[in-house]
Structure formats: C-alpha cells, structure tokens
VOFI-573063 format. One record per residue (C-alpha): residue in one letter; x, y, z; residue number from 0. Coordinates in nm, 2 decimals. Example, Ala and Ser with C-alpha at 12.3 -4.5 7.8 and 13.67 -1.06 7.14 Angstrom:
REM VOFI-573063
+--------+--------+--------+--------+-----+
| residu |     xx |     yy |     zz | num |
+--------+--------+--------+--------+-----+
|      A |   1.23 |  -0.45 |   0.78 |   0 |
|      S |   1.37 |  -0.11 |   0.71 |   1 |
+--------+--------+--------+--------+-----+
REM end
This chain:
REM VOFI-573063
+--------+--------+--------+--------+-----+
| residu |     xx |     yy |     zz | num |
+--------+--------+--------+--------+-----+
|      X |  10.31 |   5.52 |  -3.66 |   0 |
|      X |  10.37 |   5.60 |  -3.28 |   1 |
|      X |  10.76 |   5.47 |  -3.34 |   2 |
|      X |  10.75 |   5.71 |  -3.65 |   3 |
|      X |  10.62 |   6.01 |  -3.46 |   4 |
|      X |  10.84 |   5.97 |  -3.20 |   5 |
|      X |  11.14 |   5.94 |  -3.37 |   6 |
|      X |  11.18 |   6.01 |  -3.72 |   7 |
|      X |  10.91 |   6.29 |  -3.70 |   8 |
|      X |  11.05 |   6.42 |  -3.36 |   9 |
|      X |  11.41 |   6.43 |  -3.52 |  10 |
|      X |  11.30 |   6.59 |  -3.87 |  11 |
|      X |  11.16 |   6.85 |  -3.67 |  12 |
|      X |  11.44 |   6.92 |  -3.44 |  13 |
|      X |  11.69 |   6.95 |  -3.73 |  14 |
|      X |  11.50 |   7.20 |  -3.90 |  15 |
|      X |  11.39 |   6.98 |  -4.20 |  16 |
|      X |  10.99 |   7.04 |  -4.15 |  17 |
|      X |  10.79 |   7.24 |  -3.92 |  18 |
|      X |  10.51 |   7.00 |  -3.70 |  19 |
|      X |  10.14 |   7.09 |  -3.63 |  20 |
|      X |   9.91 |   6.89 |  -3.37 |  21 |
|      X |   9.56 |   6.93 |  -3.42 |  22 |
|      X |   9.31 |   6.84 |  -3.10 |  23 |
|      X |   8.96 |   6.82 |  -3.03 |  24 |
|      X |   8.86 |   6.86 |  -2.69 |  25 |
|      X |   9.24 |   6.73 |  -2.57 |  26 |
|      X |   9.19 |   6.47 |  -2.80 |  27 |
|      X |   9.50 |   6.43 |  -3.08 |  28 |
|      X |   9.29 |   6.40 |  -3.41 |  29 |
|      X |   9.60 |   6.44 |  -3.67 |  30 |
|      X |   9.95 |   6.56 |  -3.72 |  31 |
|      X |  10.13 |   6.73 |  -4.03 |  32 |
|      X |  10.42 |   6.85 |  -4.08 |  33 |
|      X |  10.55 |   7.09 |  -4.33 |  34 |
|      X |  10.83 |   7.22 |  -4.58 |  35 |
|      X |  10.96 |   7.50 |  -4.80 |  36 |
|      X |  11.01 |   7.29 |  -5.15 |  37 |
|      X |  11.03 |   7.35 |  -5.51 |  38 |
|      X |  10.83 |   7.16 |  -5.83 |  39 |
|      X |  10.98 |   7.12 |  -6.16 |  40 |
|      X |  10.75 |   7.08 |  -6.43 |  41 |
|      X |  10.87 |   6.91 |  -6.75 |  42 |
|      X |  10.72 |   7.01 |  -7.09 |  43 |
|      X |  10.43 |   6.76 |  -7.05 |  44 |
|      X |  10.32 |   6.91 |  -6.72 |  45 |
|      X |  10.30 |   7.26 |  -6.83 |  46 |
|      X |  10.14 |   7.16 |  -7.12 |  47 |
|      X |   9.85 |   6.94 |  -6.91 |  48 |
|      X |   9.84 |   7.24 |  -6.67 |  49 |
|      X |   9.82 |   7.50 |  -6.92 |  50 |
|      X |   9.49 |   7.28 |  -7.14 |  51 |
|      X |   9.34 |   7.21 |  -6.80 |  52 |
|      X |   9.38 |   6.87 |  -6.85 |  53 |
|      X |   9.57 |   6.84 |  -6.49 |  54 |
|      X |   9.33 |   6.77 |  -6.20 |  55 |
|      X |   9.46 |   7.08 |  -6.05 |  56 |
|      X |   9.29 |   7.29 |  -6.27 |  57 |
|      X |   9.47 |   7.58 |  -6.52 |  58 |
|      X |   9.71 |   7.84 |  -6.26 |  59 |
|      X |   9.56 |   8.16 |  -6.26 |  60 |
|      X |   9.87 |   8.37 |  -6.40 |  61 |
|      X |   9.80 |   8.70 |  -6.58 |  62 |
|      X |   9.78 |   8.66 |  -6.94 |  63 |
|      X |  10.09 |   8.88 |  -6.96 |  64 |
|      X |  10.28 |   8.67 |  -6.73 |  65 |
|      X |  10.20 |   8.35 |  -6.85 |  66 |
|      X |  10.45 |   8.32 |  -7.11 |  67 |
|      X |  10.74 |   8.38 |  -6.84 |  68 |
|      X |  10.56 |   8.14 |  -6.59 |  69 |
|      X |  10.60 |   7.86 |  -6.84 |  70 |
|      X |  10.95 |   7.95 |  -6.89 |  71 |
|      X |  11.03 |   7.86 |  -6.54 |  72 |
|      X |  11.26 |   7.59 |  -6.47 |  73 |
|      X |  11.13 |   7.52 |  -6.14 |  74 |
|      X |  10.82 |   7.72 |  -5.88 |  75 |
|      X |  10.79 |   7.77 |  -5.55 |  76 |
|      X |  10.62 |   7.49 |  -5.36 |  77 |
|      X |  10.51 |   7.42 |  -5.00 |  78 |
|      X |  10.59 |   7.01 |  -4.88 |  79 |
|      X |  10.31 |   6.87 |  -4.69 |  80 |
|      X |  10.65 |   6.65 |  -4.54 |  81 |
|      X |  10.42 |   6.46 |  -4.34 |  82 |
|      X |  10.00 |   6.36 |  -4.23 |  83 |
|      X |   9.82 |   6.13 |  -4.01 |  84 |
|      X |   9.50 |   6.13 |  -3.89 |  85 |
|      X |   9.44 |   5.96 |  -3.63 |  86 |
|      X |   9.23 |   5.60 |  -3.69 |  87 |
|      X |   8.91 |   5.69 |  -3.56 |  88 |
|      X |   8.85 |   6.06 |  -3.70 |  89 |
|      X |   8.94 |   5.92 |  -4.08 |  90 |
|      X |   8.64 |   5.89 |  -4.35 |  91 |
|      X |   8.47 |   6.19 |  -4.18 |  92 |
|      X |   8.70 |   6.50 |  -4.43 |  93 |
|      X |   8.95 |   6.56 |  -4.13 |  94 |
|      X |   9.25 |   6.53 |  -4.36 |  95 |
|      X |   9.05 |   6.72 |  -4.66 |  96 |
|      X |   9.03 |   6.97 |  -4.40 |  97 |
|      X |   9.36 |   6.97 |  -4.36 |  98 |
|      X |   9.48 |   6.97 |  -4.70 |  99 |
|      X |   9.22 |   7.27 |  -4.76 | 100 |
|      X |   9.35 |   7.48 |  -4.46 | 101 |
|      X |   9.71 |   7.46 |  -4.57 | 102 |
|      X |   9.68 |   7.57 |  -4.88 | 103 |
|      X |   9.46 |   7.85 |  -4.78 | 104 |
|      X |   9.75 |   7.93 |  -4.51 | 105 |
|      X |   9.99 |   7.90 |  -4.83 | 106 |
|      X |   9.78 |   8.15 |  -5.03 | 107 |
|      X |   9.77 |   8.39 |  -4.79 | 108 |
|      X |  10.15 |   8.39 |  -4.67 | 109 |
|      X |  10.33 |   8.71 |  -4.76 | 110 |
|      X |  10.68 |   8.57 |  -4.64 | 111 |
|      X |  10.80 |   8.42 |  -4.97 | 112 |
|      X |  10.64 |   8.32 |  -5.30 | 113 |
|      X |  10.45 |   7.97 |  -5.32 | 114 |
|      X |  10.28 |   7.86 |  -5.65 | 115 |
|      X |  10.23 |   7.45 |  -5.56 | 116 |
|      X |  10.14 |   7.25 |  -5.26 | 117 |
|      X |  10.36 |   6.93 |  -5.31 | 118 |
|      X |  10.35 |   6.57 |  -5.13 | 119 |
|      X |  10.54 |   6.26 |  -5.17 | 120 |
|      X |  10.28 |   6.04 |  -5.10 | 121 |
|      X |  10.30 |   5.71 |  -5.03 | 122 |
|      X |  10.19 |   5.40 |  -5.22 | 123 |
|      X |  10.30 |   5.08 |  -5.12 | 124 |
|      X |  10.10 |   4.77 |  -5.13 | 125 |
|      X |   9.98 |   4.79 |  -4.79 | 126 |
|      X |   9.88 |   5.17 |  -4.77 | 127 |
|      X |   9.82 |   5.41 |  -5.04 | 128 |
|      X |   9.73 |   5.76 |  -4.99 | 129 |
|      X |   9.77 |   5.90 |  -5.40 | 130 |
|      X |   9.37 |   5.84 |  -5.43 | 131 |
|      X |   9.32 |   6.08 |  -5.13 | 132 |
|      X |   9.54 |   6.31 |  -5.26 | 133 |
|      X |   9.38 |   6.30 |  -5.61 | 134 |
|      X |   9.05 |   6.37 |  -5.46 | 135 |
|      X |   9.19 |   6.67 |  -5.24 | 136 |
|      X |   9.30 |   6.79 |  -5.61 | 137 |
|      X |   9.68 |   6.68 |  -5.69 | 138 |
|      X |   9.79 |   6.51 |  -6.00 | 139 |
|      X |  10.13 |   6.26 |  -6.03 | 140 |
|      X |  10.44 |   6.45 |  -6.11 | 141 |
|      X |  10.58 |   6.13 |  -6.24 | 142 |
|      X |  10.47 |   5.83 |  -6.36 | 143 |
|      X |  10.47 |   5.57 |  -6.05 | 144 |
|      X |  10.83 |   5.41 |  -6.00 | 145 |
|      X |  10.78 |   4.98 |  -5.87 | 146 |
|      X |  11.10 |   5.07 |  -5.67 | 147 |
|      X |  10.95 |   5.37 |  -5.49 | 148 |
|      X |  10.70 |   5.34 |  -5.20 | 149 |
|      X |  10.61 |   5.71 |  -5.27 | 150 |
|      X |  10.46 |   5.91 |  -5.59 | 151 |
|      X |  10.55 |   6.30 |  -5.61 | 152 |
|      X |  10.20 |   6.51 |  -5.63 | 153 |
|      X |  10.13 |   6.86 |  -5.68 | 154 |
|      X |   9.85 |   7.08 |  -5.63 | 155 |
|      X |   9.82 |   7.49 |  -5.74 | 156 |
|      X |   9.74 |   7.73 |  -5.50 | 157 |
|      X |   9.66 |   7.95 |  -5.76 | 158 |
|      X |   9.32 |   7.76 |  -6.01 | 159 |
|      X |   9.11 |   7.95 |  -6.23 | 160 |
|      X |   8.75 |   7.96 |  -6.04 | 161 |
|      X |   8.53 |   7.78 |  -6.32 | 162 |
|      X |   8.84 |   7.54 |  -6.44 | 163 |
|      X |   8.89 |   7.38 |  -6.05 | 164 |
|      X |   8.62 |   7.29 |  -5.83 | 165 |
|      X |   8.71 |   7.18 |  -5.50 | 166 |
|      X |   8.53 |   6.88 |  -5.33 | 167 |
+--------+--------+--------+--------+-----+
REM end
C-alpha cells in the first residue's frame, strides 16, 4: 500500500484524475481517500430494482413528477470514491463507515454540479475483498462480478426515501 500511495496515488493526484484527503488523529494518519467526478449508467434492470426498492440503496427520492424523466436518463451524475485505506489498526472500529457516510453527506450538500450516486470500483480479488463493506455502507453491484476483473462497479444514492433506506 505504501508503494501504491506513493506512486500511483501521488501521480493520479498530480494529473488531475482524483482529488486526495488525509485524515489524522492526533498527527496520527488513520486513512486516506481520494475522489472523482463520474457518471453511472443504469440499465433497464437497475432502474427497475431501484425504482421497487429492491436495491440495497433504497428507492431515490425524485418528485413524483420527475420521476418519469429520471428513469429516462441514459446516464446520472455520480461522485468516484477513486480510492480508500484505513490504516491497519483503526479498521473494525466504523472509520471507513465514517468515511463513506461523510462523503456522501459532503456530496449532498454540494452546490457546484449535480450528483445523484456515490460510485466505487471496489476491489475483489481473492486476497482482499472490500464489496461486503461496501454493501454494508449501502451500495449494490452495478454488474454481475466479472472472474477476469479484480474490481466490482458499486453504486450508492445520495438521494433514499427516509422509511425505504436505513443507514447502519
């Protein structure tokens, strides 16, 4: 990971692909993140599971006027969460729920661009998976998993229904 950080990570951020975040407890480096403007397309299926509440990211609160054109949409407006570590030692204790919570609160309240979706590509190889934590901070698979890909495309809304989506 430290190879990762500072290379890859350093050099993603430098060319403008993600913007990086440290977070510290008294001087201490307790996790890193990184982040990206991105887009989700939903196929029929998605919408559909979205739309019955079936996803685990609860129904989007769209106005029932507006809903109709929301499903039309080929693609939404999606914030990346490109990258997140937490450091050994503070994981198991809801640092990264933390995390996950306080960017899409940050996402939510934003009034630069529109933002529907918090996306991830999480990873999922047979060493490390991280799609069970990401299920549990409230993202659902935006494709069924690919044995050539050590990632799996998530998705969470920004926007649930109260009763529908109840945050852990």
């Amino acid at each position: 990971m430290d190879i990762f950080i500072r290379n890859d990570f350093r050099m993603s951020v430098e060319n403008h692909y993600c913007a990086a975040y440290v977070v510290t407890y008294q001087d201490e480096v307790v996790a890193v993140f990184a982040l990206s403007f991105d887009s989700l397309d939903l196929d029929s299926d998605d919408k559909e599971e979205l739309e019955a509440g079936i996803s685990s990211t609860g129904t989007p609160d769209v106005d029932w006027n507006y809903k109709d054109t929301f499903y039309s949409k080929p693609r939404y407006p999606a914030l990346d969460i490109a990258y997140l570590a937490v450091q050994e030692k503070w994981r198991g204790q809801g640092v990264g729920h933390l995390l996950v919570d306080t960017i899409a609160e940050q996402a939510r309240s934003q009034t630069f661009a529109g933002c529907q979706f918090l996306t991830v590509e999480a990873l999922a190889t047979s060493e490390y998976s991280a799609v069970g934590f990401y299920q549990r901070c409230g993202f659902t698979a935006n494709e069924v998993r690919k044995p050539y890909k050590d990632t799996l495309r998530m998705f969470r809304t920004l926007y649930a229904n109260e009763e529908e989506y109840v945050d852990e």
